[in-house]
N, C-alpha and C positions, 0 to 999 in steps of 0.2 A: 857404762862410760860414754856411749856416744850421743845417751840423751842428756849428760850432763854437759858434753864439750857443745850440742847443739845450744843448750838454757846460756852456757857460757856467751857464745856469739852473740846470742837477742840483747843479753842484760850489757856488752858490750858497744852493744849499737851496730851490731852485723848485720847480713842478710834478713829479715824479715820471711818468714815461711807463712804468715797468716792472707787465708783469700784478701786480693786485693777487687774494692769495688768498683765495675764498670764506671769508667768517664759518662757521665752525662752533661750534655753540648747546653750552657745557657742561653742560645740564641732562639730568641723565636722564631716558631714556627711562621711560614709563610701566610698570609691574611689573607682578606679579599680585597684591603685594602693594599695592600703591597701589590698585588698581583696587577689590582686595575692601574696602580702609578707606573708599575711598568707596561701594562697594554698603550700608557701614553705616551711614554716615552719611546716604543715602537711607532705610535703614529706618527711622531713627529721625526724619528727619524729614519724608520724605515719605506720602501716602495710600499703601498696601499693598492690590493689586486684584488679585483670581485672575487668570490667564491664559485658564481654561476654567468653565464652572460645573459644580462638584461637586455632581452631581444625590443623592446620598447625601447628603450633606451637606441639603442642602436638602429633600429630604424628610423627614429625622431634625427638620429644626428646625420643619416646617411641621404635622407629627403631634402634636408635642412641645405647640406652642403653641397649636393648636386644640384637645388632647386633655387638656389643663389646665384653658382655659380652662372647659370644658363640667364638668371637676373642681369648681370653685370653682363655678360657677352652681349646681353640684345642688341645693343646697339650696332655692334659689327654685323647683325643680320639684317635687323630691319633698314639700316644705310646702304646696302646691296655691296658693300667696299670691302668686306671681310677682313682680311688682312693686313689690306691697304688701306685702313684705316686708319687718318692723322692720328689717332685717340689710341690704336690699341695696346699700348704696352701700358697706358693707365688703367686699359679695361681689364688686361691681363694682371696686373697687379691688385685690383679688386677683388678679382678672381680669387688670384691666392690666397687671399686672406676669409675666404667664405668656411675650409674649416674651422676656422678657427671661433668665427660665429657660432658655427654649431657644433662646437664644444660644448663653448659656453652655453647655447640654451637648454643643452640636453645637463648639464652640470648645477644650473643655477634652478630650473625650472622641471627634470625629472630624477634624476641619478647625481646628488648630493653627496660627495665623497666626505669621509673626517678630514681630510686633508685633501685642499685640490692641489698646491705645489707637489707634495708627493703621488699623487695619482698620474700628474699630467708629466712628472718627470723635470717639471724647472727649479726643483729643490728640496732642500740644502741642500748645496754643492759638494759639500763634504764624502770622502776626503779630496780637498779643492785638488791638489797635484794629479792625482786619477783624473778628475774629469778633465783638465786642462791637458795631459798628455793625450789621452784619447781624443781629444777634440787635433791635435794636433796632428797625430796619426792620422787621423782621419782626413784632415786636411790634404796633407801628403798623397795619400793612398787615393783616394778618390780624386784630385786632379792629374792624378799619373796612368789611372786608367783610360782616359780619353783617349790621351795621345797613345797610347800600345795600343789601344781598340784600332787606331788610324794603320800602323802601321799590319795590323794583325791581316785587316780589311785589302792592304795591297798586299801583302801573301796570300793571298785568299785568290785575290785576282776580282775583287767585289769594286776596289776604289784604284784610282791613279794618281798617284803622287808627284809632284813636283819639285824635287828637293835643291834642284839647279839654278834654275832661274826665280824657284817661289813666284808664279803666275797669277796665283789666287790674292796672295798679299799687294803682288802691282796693281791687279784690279781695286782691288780696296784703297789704293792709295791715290788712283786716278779718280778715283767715287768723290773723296774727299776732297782731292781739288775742284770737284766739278761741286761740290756744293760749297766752300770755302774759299773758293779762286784761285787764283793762281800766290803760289809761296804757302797755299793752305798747307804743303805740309813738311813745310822747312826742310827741303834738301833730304827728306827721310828716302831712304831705300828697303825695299822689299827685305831684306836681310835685318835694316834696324827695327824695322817692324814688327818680323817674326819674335826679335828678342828682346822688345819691349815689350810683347804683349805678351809672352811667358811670363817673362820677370812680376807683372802686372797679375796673374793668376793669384798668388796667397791675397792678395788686397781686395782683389773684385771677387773672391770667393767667399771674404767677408761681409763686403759691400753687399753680396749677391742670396747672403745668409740673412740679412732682415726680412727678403721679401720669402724665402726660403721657413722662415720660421713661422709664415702664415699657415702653410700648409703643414708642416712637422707638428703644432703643435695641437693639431686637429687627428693626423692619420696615426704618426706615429705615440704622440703624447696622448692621445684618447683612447682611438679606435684598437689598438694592437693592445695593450692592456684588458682592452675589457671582451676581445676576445681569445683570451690566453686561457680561458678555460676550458676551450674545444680541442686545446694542445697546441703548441709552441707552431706546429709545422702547417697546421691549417687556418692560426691567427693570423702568421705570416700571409700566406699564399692567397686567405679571404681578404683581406684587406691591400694587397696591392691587386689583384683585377680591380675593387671599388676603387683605389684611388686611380688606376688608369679610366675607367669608365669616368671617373669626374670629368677627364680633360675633352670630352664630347663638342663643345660647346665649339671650340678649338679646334680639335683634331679634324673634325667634319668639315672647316673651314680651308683644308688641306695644313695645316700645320704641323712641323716636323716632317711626314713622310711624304705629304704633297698627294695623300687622298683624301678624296670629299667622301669617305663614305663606309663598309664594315672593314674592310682591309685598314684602313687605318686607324680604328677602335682595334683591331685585332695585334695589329704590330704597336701598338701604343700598350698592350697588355703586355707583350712579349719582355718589350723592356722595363717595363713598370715593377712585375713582379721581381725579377731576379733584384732588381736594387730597394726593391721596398722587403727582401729579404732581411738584405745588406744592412738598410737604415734600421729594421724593426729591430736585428742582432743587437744593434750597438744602443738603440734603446734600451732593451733587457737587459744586456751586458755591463751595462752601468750604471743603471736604474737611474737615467738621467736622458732630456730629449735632447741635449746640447750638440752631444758629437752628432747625431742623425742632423739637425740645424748644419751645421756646418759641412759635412759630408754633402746635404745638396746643394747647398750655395758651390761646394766646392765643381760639383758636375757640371751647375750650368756655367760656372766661370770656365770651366776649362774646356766643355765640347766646343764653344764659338771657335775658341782659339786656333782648334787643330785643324780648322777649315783652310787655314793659310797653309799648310802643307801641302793641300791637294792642285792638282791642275786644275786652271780657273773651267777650265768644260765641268770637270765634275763639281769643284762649289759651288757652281750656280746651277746645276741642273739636282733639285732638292731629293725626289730621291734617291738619287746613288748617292746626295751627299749626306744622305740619310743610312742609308740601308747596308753602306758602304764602312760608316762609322762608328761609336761607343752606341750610337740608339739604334743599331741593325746589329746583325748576327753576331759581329765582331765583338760585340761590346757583351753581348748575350753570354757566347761564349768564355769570356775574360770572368764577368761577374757567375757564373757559373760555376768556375774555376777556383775564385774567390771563396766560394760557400763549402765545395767539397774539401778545402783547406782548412778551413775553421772547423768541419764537422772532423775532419782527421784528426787533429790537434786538441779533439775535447771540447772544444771551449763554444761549442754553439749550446749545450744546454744551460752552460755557466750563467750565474746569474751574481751582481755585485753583491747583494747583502740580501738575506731572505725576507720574500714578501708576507704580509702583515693581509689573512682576509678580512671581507667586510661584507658584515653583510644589510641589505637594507633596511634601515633607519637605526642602525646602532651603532655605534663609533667601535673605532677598533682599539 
């Protein structure tokens, strides 16, 4: 009876008791052709990261850019004017763009990437809101560190501030009458000044990011990629001493810390590194050189600024008004601070979208 009530069920259109045969999937299998459409569609839109660091490479670009830079300064030596030089902030701006030279010849001429926008980090911006917030952040953040380095520097007992009378800002306003005459500077007071040239920080941090992006897109868009294969922490750490060693030309000149000589190659490293951390970070962290662009534009817009805080003795006496603010300890310490922040929170080995190796002469 109950293999008759089962035969009942089938011939009913019941349950089914017979093996049922495995699904097999119509979909082809993956090709070589499929595979390589997607290696391009990784190239195009993912970061492009050596496999090995092309030491050739790397010393053609490190020659290249120091041995420009020292091109463009000459003039400020062999004029015996240094500093005071009518010319130098043209020659300084020459300057800046000499990595960028030698990017390009180490790019065009030895180390050939499938993609130089994704190699160098100016592209695609995608997802556009990402880069645009962090550019923004970035903004924020690093022209706020200036000013807290100032104040860090008078707890410190390193700098002396003004906050009263702002001494340093009357000086700079009698500058400019003395070079524009008298009404040069429309009834301004040391108070409208302080908060016109705040207010004036996001604009000229812009302004201050083209000539900013000579150098970004040499140290941070080149050199820190290509040597990310020695490890994230000694990419970082080899690449800002070179880029502080670039500014020789300069520095030696007494510029920034007001030495002609290794003490201020030395304190030119101190602060180089911890922010060429900072810049390298937010290079890898968003596979993009934009917010690093705008982070140093943002630094050199906002250190001038916080000179007006200080008592005019110490703004003009260059180093305490050096050693005292964001480019002396104070600022060492803050960007510091900064880093062991980021490594608490995870997010220094974070990288935006996974890089794509390459290795030479085959596209990825």
């Amino acid at each position: 009876m109950p293999e008759q009530h089962e035969e009942g069920q089938r011939a009913a259109g019941g349950i089914s008791t017979a093996p049922v045969a495995p699904t097999v999937s119509t979909e082809p299998a993956p090709t070589r052709d499929w595979v390589r459409e997607q290696a391009e569609r990784n190239a195009r839109y993912a970061p492009i990261l050596p496999e090995r660091v092309r030491w050739r490479a790397v010393v053609i670009f490190v020659v290249v850019a120091m041995g420009l830079a020292w091109v463009a300064c000459l003039p400020l030596w062999l004029s015996g004017e240094g500093l005071g030089h009518p010319l130098f902030q043209i020659f300084a701006l020459l300057m800046m763009y000499t990595p960028t030279i030698a990017a390009a010849v180490v790019i065009f001429g030895v180390d050939r990437p499938a993609s130089i926008p994704r190699r160098l980090g100016l592209g695609p911006l995608r997802p556009f809101g990402r880069t645009i917030g962090m550019s923004a952040a970035t903004l924020f953040a690093f022209a706020v560190l200036p000013f807290a380095a100032v104040f860090l520097g008078a707890a410190l007992g390193m700098i002396q501030l003004d906050l009263e009378h702002l001494s340093a800002a009357q000086a700079q306003l009698q500058q400019i009458e003395a070079q524009a005459g008298p009404g040069g500077t429309a009834g301004m007071t040391p108070q409208m000044l302080l908060l016109v040239s705040i207010a004036a920080v996001p604009i000229n941090a812009l302004v201050s990011s083209a000539a900013a992006f000579g150098e970004e897109l040499g140290w941070r868009g080149w050199l820190v990629p290509n040597l990310l294969p020695l490890g994230r922490w000694p990419a970082l750490l080899i690449s800002g001493v070179i880029w502080a060693l670039w500014h020789a030309p300069i520095i030696l000149l007494g510029y920034n810390f007001g030495y002609s000589d290794a003490r201020g190659l030395a304190l030119m490293i101190g602060f180089c590194v911890p922010l060429g951390v900072l810049l390298g970070w937010l290079r890898l962290r968003t596979a993009s050189v934009w917010p690093a662009v705008v982070g140093h534009g943002a630094v050199n817009a906002a250190t001038g600024t916080t000179l007006l805080l200080l008592h005019v003795d110490a703004a003009q006496d260059v180093q305490q008004a050096s050693l005292g603010t964001f480019l002396g300890m104070p600022g060492w310490i803050l960007m510091a601070a900064v880093v062991l922040l980021i490594v608490a929170l995870g997010q220094f080995r974070k990288q935006a979208e996974p890089g794509v190796s390459w290795k030479p002469g085959h596209e990825a």
